[in-house]
C-alpha positions as MATLAB code, in Angstrom:
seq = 'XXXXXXXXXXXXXXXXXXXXXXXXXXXXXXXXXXXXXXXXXXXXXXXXXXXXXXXXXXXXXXXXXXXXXXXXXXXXXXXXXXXXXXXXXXXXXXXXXXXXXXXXXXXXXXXXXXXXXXXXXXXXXXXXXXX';
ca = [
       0.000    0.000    0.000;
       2.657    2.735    0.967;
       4.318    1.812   -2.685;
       1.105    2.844   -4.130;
       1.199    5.906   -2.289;
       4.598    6.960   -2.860;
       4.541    5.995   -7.110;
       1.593    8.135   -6.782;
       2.977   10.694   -5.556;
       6.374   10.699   -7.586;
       3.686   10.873  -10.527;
       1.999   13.611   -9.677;
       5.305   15.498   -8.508;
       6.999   14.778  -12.148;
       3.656   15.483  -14.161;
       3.267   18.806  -12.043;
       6.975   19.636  -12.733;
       6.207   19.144  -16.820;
       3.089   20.991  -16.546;
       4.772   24.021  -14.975;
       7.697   23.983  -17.172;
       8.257   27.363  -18.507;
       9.346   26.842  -22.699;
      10.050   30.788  -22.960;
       7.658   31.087  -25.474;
       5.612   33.274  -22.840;
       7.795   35.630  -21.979;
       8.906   35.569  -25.927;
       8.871   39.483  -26.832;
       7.040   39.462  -30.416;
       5.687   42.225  -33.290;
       3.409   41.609  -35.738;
       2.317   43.670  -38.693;
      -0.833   43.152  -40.214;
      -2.926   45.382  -43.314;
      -4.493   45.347  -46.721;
      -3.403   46.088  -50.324;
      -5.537   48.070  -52.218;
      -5.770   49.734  -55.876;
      -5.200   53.278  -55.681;
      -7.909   54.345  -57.917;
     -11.268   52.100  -56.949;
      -9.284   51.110  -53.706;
     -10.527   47.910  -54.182;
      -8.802   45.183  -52.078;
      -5.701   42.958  -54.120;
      -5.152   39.740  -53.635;
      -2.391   37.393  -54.105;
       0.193   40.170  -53.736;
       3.502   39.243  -52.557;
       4.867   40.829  -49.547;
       8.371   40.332  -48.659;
       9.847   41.792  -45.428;
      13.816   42.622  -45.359;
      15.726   43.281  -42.030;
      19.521   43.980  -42.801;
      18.973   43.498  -46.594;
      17.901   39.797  -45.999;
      14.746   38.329  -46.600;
      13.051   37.270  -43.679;
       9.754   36.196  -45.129;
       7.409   36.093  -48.080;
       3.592   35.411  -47.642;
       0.477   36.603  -50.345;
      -2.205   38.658  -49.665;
      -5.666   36.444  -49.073;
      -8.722   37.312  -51.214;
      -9.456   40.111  -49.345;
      -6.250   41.609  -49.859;
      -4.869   41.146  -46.254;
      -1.979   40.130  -45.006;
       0.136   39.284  -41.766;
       3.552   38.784  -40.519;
       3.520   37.276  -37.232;
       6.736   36.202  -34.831;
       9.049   39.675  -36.417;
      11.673   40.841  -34.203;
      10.554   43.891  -31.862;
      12.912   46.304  -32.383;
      14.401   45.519  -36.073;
      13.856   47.931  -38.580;
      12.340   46.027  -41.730;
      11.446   46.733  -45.705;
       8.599   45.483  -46.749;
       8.434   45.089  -50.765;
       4.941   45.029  -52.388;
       4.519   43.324  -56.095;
       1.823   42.326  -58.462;
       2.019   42.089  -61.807;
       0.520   44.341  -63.599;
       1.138   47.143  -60.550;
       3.953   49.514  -59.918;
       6.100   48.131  -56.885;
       6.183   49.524  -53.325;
       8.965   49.443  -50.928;
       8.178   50.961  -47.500;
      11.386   52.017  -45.719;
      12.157   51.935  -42.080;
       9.539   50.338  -40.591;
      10.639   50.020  -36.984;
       8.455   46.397  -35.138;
       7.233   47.576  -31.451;
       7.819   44.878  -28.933;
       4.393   42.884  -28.051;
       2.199   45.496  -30.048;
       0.556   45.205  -33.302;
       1.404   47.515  -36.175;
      -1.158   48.185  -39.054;
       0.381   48.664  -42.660;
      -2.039   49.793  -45.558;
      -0.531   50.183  -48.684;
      -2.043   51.461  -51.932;
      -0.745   50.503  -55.673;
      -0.969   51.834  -58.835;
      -1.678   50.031  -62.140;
       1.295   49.906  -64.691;
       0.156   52.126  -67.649;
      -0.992   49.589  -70.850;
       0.786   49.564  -73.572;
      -0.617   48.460  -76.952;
       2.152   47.550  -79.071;
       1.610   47.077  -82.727;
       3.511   44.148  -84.545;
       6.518   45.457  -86.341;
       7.796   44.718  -89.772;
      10.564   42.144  -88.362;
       7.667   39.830  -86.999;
       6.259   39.678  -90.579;
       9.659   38.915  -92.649;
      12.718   36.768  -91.970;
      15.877   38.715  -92.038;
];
């Protein structure tokens, strides 16, 4: 009976030891930076624009805008000044500069592109003849 007891106890004394374990992730500092792409005429919301976010001229992470035109960066490094690059066919880059993460706070980024003017080209005489 007292071996019952005292396995019993040894249990509970490892699985409370386990279940108090601290992993850091809670006292992890984070940033996040969430927003939309939108056109900057109809401001209509893009999707599948890629967003890449620098920090020392390295590339840290890519993701896509959803359907919506949203995005979010999650886990970024409070502190760290970042470039964020925003590209989509068919639309005129943007590159926002200096954007300083704030420890354990989340930062909204709304960013507005232009449509590349169209072009019509006409065929030229070269496409028509063999040189």
């Amino acid at each position: 009976m007292k071996l019952k007891y005292l396995l019993l106890s040894c249990f509970i004394t490892v699985f409370s030891f386990f279940a108090s374990a601290n992993t850091g992730e809670e006292n992890a500092k984070k940033s996040d930076v969430i927003g939309g792409v939108f056109t900057l005429d109809s401001k209509k919301p893009l999707s599948n624009v890629s967003v890449t976010a620098y920090s020392n001229a390295k590339k840290e992470k890519v993701i896509l805008t959803d359907s919506h035109g949203n995005y979010s960066f999650t886990d970024l490094k409070p502190g760290t000044t970042y470039r964020f690059v925003f590209e989509k066919e068919g639309y005129k880059k943007v590159i926002k500069e200096k954007f300083i993460a704030r420890v354990d706070e989340a930062q909204q980024l709304n960013i507005q592109m232009e449509e590349h003017a169209s072009f019509d080209f006409m065929p030229g005489p070269s496409q028509f003849f063999d040189f």
